[in-house]
C-alpha positions in Angstrom: -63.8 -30.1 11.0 -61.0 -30.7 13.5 -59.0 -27.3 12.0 -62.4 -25.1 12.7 -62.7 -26.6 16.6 -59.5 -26.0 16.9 -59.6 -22.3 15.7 -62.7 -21.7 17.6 -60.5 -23.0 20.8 -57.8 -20.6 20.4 -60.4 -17.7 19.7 -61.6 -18.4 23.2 -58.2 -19.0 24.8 -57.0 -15.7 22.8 -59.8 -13.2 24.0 -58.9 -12.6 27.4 -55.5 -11.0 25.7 -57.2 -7.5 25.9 -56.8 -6.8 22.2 -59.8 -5.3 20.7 -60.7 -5.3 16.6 -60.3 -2.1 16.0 -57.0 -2.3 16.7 -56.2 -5.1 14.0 -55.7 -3.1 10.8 -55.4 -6.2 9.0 -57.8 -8.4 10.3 -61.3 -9.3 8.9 -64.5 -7.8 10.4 -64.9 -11.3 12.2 -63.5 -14.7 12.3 -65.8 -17.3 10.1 -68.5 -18.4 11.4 -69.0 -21.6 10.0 -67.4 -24.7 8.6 -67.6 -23.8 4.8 -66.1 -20.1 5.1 -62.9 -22.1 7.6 -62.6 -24.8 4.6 -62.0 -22.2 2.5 -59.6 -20.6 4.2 -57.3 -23.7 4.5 -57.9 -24.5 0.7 -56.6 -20.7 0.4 -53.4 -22.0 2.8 -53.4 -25.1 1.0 -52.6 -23.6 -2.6 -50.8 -21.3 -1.2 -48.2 -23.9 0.4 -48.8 -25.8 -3.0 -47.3 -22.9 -5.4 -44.7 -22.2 -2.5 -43.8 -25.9 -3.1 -43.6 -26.2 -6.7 -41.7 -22.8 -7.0 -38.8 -24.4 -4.8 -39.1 -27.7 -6.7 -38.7 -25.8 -9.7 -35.5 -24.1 -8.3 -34.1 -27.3 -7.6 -34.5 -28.7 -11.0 -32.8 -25.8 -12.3 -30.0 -26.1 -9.7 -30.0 -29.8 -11.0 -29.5 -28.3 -14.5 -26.9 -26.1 -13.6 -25.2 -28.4 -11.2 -25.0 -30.7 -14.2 -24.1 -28.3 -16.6 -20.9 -28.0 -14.5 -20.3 -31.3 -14.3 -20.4 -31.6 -18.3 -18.0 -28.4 -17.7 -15.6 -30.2 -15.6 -15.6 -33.5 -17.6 -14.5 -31.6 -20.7 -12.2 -29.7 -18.9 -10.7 -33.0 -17.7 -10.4 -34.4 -21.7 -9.0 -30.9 -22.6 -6.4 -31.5 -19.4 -5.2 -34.8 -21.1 -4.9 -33.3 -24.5 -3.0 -30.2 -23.2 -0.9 -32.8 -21.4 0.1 -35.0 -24.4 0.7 -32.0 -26.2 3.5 -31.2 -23.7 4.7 -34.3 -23.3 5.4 -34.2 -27.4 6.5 -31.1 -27.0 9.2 -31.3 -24.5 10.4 -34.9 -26.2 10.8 -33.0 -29.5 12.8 -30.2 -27.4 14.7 -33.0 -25.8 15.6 -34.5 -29.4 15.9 -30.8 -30.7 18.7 -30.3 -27.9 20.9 -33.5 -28.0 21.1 -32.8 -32.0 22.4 -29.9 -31.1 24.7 -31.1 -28.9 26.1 -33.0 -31.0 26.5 -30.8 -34.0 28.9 -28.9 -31.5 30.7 -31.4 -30.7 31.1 -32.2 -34.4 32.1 -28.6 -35.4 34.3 -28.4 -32.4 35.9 -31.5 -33.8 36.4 -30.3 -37.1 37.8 -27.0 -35.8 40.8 -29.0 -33.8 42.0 -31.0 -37.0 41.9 -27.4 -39.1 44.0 -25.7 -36.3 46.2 -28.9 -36.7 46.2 -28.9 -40.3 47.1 -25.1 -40.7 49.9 -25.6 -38.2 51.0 -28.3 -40.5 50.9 -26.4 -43.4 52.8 -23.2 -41.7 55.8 -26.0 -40.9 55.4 -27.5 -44.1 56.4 -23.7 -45.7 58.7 -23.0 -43.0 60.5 -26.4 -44.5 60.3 -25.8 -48.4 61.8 -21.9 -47.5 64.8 -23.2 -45.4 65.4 -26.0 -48.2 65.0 -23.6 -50.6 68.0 -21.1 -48.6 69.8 -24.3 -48.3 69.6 -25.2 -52.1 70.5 -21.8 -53.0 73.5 -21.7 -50.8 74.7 -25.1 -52.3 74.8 -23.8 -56.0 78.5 -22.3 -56.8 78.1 -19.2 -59.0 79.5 -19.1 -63.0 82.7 -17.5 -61.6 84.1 -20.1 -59.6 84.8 -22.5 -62.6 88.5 -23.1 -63.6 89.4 -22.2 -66.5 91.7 -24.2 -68.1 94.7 -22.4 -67.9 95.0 -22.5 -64.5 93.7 -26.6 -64.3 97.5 -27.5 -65.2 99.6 -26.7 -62.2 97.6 -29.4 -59.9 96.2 -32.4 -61.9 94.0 -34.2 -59.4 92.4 -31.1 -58.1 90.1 -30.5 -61.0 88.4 -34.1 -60.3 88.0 -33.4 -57.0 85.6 -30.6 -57.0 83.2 -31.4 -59.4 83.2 -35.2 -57.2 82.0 -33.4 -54.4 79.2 -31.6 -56.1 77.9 -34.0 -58.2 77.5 -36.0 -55.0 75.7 -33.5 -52.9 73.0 -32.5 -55.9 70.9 -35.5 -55.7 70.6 -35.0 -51.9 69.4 -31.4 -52.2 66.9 -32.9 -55.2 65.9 -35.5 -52.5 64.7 -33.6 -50.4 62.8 -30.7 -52.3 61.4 -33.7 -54.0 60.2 -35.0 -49.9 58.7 -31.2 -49.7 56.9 -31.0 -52.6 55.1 -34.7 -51.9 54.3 -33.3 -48.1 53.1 -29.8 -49.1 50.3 -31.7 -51.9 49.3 -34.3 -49.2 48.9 -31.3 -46.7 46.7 -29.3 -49.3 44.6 -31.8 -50.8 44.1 -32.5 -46.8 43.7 -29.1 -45.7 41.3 -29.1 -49.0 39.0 -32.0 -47.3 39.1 -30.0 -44.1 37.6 -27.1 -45.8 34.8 -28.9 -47.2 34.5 -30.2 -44.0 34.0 -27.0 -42.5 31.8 -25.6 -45.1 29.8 -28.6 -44.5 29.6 -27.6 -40.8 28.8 -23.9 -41.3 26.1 -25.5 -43.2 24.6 -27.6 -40.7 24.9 -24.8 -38.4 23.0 -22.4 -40.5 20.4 -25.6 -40.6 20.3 -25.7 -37.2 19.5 -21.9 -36.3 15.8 -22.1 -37.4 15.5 -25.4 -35.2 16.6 -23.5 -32.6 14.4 -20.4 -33.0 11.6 -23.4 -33.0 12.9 -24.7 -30.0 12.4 -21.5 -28.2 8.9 -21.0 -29.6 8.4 -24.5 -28.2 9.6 -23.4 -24.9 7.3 -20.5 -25.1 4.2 -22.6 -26.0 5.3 -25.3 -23.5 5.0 -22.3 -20.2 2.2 -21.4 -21.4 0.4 -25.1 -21.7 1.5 -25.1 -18.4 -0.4 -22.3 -17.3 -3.4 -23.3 -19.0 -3.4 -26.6 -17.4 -2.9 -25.0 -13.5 -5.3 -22.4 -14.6 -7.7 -25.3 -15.2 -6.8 -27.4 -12.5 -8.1 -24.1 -10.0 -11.0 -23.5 -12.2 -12.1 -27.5 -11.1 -11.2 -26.9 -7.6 -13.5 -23.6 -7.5 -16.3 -25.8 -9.5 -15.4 -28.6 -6.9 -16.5 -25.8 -4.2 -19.3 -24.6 -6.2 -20.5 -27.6 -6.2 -20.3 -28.9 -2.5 -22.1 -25.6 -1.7 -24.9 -25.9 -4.6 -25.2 -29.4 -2.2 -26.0 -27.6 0.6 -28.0 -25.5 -0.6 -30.3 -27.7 -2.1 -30.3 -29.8 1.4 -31.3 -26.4 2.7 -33.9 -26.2 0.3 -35.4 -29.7 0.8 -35.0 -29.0 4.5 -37.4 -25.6 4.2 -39.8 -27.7 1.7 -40.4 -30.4 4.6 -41.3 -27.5 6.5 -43.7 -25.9 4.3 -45.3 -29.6 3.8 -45.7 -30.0 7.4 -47.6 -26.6 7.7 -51.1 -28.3 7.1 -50.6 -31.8 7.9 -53.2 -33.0 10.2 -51.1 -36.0 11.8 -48.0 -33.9 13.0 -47.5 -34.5 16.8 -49.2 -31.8 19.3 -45.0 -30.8 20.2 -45.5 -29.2 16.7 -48.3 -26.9 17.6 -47.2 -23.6 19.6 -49.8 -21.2 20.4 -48.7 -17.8 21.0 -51.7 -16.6 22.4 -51.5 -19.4 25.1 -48.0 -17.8 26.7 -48.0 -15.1 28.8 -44.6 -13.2 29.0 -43.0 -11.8 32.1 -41.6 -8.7 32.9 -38.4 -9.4 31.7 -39.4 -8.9 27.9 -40.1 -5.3 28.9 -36.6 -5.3 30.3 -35.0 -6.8 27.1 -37.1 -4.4 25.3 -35.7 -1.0 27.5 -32.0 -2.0 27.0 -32.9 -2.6 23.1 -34.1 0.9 23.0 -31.3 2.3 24.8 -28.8 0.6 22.9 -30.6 2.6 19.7 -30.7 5.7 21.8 -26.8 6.2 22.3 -26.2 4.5 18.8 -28.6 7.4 17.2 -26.6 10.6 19.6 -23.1 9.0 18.1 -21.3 9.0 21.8 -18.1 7.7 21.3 -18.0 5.9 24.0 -21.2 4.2 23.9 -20.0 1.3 22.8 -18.1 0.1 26.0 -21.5 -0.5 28.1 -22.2 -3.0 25.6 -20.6 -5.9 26.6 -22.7 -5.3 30.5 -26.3 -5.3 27.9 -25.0 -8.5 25.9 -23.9 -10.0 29.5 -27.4 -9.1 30.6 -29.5 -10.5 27.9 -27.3 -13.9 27.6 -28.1 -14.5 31.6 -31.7 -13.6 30.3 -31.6 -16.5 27.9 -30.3 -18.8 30.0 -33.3 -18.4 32.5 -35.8 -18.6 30.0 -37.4 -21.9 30.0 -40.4 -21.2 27.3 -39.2 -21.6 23.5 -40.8 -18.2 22.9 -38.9 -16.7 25.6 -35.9 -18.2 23.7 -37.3 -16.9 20.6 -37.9 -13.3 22.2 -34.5 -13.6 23.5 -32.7 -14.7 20.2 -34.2 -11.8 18.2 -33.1 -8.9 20.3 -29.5 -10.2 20.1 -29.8 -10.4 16.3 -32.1 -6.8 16.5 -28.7 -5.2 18.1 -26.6 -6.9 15.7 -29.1 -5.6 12.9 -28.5 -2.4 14.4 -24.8 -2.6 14.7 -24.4 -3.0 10.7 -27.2 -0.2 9.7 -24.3 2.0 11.6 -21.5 0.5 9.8 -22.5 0.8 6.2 -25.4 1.1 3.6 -23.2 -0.8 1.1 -25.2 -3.6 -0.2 -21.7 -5.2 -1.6 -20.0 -5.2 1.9 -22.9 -6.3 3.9 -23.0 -9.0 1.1 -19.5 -10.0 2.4 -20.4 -9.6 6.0 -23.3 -11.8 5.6 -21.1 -14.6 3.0 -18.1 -14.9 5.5 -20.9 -15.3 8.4 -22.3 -17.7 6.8 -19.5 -19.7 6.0 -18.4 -19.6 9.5 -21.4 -20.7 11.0 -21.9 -23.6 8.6 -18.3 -24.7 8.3 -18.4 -24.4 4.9 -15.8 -22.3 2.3 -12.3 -21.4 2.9 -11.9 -19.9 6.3 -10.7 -16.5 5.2 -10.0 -13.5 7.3 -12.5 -10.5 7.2 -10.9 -7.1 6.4 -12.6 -4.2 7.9 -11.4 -0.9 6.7 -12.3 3.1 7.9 -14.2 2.2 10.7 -14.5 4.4 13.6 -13.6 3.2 17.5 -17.5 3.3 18.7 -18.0 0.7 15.6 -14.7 -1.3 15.8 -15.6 -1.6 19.5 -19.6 -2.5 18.7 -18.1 -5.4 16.7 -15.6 -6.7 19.0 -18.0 -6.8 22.1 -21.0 -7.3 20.7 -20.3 -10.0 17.3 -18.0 -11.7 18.6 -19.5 -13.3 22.3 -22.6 -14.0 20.0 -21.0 -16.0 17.5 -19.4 -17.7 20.5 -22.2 -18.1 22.4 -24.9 -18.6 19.9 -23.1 -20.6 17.2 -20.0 -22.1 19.1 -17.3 -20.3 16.4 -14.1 -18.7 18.1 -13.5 -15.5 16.2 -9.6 -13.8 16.9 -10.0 -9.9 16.3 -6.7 -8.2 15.5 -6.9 -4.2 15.4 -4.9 -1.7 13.5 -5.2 2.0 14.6 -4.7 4.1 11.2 -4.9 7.8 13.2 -7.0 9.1 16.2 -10.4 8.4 13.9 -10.3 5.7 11.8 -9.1 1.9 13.2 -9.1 -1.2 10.5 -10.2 -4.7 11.9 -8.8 -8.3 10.7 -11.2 -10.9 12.3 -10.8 -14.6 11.7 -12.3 -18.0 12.4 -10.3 -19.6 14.9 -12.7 -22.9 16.0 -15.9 -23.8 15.6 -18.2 -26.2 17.7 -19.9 -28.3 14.9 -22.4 -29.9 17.2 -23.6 -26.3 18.8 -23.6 -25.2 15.0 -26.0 -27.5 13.7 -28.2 -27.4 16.8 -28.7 -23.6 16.4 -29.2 -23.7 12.7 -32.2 -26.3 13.6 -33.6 -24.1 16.1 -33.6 -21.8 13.6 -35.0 -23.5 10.8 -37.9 -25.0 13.2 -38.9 -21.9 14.4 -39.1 -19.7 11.2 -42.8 -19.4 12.1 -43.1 -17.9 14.9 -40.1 -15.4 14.8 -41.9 -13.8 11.7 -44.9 -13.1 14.6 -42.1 -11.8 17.0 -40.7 -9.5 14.3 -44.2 -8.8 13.0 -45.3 -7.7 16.5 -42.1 -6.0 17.5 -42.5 -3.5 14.6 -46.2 -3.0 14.4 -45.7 -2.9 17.9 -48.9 -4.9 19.0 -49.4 -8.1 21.0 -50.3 -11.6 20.0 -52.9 -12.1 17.6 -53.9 -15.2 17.9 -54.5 -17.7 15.1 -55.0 -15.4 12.8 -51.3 -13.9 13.0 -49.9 -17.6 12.8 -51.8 -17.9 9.7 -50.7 -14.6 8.4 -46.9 -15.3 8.8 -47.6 -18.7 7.7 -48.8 -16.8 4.3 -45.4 -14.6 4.3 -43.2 -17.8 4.8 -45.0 -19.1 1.5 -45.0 -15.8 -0.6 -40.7 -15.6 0.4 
């Protein structure tokens, strides 16, 4: 009963608007007569809002599913992290064990080659030894000729004892001494013997210790590459841990808009809530904002170069606009002809639903805080469009949304200059407030865009409840 007064109210207020039925393509023959017919219409707005609300309730339980999904994700990629980590700890003790063995095999072999190199010196002055006692022993023995004979042993008596005194005295010392030899040389072979085992044994081990060393390297092999499966994980739960934070946020978002739509039909919201376009009445200055819009689409449709450079005098002109305006729908009015030019700026940039994608994503991010703050790489674009986003985006983004945005150009040839833009500073507070404002208002700018391009005046109640119908359909 008190929605039906109230609609009959704003009929009244809205008739003097000079808007006549025909005119109204979409509206009914007449607005309902009595208090059945208006009851059925909010039962229609009522389910309408209902569905809207369960659809977005059943998006966020599949956002819950999928935001625990990752979680499961992450905790087994954290198990998986620990095994891969124990795995290379073993690993790189068994290398470590692997490697001092090793070491000291060398050592070992190194060892044994010293005592052969002394042994074989030995043995060469062992030989040298025997040969010169051999020369020696040779030289000592007198030869068959030089025995007396007895005819001549008579003319000296004594000297026949003599001689054979002397050698039978030096004999055993030559037989001393070979005997000395011959005791040295065994020892040195049966030890030069033992050192050849020894070194047999040692080529041995050696040969052993070539397939641990092939393992070792296959161990080093697999340890590198545990290693790059573990950092590859560790940035796979950092992007998760960012999917995550923004899955968050958007599901505060989507809370936020459901709140809305509940409050579309609830009869004990405060009267602040209630804004009745028809009641407003707007000045001249709408038709001002609405001349420089067109002429900003008349120069950007001839292609002059240098249309761009009058821009920042329109944006100049339409901030100072905003600032006067005291009305929220002059705000409203306001706010949508900055964001019409900007619409209007990236139709002439590109078609490219993957780069506007990007343009929208890094916009986003910026105005929310959220992501990593990358810079934006503009490539081909020509001067009227580089220009159109340095004096046009940029004082917006300040203005509007309190982010600082550094543009850095790069002239390619006459025609084509590349842009580098990048988040410099962002005013949190100014952020959020606009993003409210925003969010409160998603009403009526769908009547200011609906009018705009049907290009009729306020409806009334009936256009409120139309857009309120296209906010639940979205």
């Amino acid at each position: 009963m008190a929605r039906s007064a109230t609609s009959e109210h704003r009929e009244e207020v809205g008739r003097p608007a000079s808007v006549s039925e025909d005119e109204l393509e979409d509206a009914p023959g007449a607005f309902p007569d009595s208090e059945e017919e208006g009851e059925d219409d909010e039962e229609t707005e009522l389910e309408h809002a209902a569905r809207a609300g369960i659809r977005l309730l059943e998006e966020n339980a599949q956002l819950h599913e999928e935001l625990h999904q990752l979680q499961e994700q992450c905790a087994q990629a954290e198990s998986e992290k620990e095994e891969l980590l124990r795995l290379v700890a073993e690993k790189e003790q068994q290398e470590r064990q692997l490697s001092d063995h090793l070491r000291e095999c060398i050592r070992e072999n190194q060892g044994v080659l010293s005592e052969l190199s002394k042994a074989k010196e030995q043995i060469d002055e062992l030989k040298a030894q025997q040969a010169q006692a051999q020369t020696n022993r040779a030289a000592d023995e007198p030869p068959s000729s030089e025995e007396p004979s007895p005819a001549h042993s008579g003319g000296s008596p004594d000297k026949p004892e003599f001689i054979p005194a002397v050698r039978r005295n030096s004999m055993p010392t030559v037989l001393e001494s070979d005997s000395e030899v011959e005791a040295k040389f065994e020892e040195a072979h049966r030890r030069n013997s033992v050192l050849g085992r020894e070194l047999a044994s040692a080529h041995k081990q050696i040969g052993e210790l070539k397939p641990l060393q092939l393992q070792l390297r296959e161990f080093e092999l697999e340890v590198q590459l545990l290693r790059a499966k573990v950092e590859e994980q560790a940035r796979e739960i950092g992007s998760s841990v960012e999917e995550r934070e923004e899955e968050r946020e958007l599901i505060a978002s989507l809370r936020h808009t459901i709140e809305i739509y509940q409050t579309l039909d609830d009869p004990n919201k405060p009267p602040y809530c209630k804004i009745y376009f028809s009641d407003f009445e707007f000045s001249g200055n709408t038709n001002m904002q609405h001349d420089a819009l067109s002429r900003r689409e008349d120069l950007l449709s001839e292609g002059d170069d240098t249309s761009w450079e009058n821009s920042a005098a329109v944006y100049e002109t339409l901030v100072d606009h905003t600032e006067d305006c005291q009305t929220k729908e002059e705000q409203a009015e306001a706010e949508h002809i900055c964001f019409s030019i900007l619409r209007r700026l990236v139709d002439s940039w590109t078609t490219d639903k993957a780069k506007r994608m990007r343009l929208h994503d890094w916009l986003t991010n910026a105005i929310r805080g959220t992501g990593k703050r990358r810079p934006l790489y503009l490539y081909g674009l020509s001067g009227e469009i580089a220009s159109g986003f340095q004096v046009l985006l940029v004082p917006i983004l300040r203005e509007k949304f309190g982010v600082e945005v550094q543009i850095e150009k790069r002239l390619r040839n006459v025609i084509v200059t590349d842009l580098k833009m990048q988040v410099t500073g962002a005013d949190a507070a100014k952020a959020k407030a606009c993003l409210q404002r925003i969010s409160r208002s998603l009403l009526w700018l769908i009547d200011v865009e609906s009018a705009l391009i049907e290009d009729q005046e306020w409806v009334g109640e009936y256009a409120r409840r139309k857009a309120a119908k296209m906010c639940a359909n979205i």
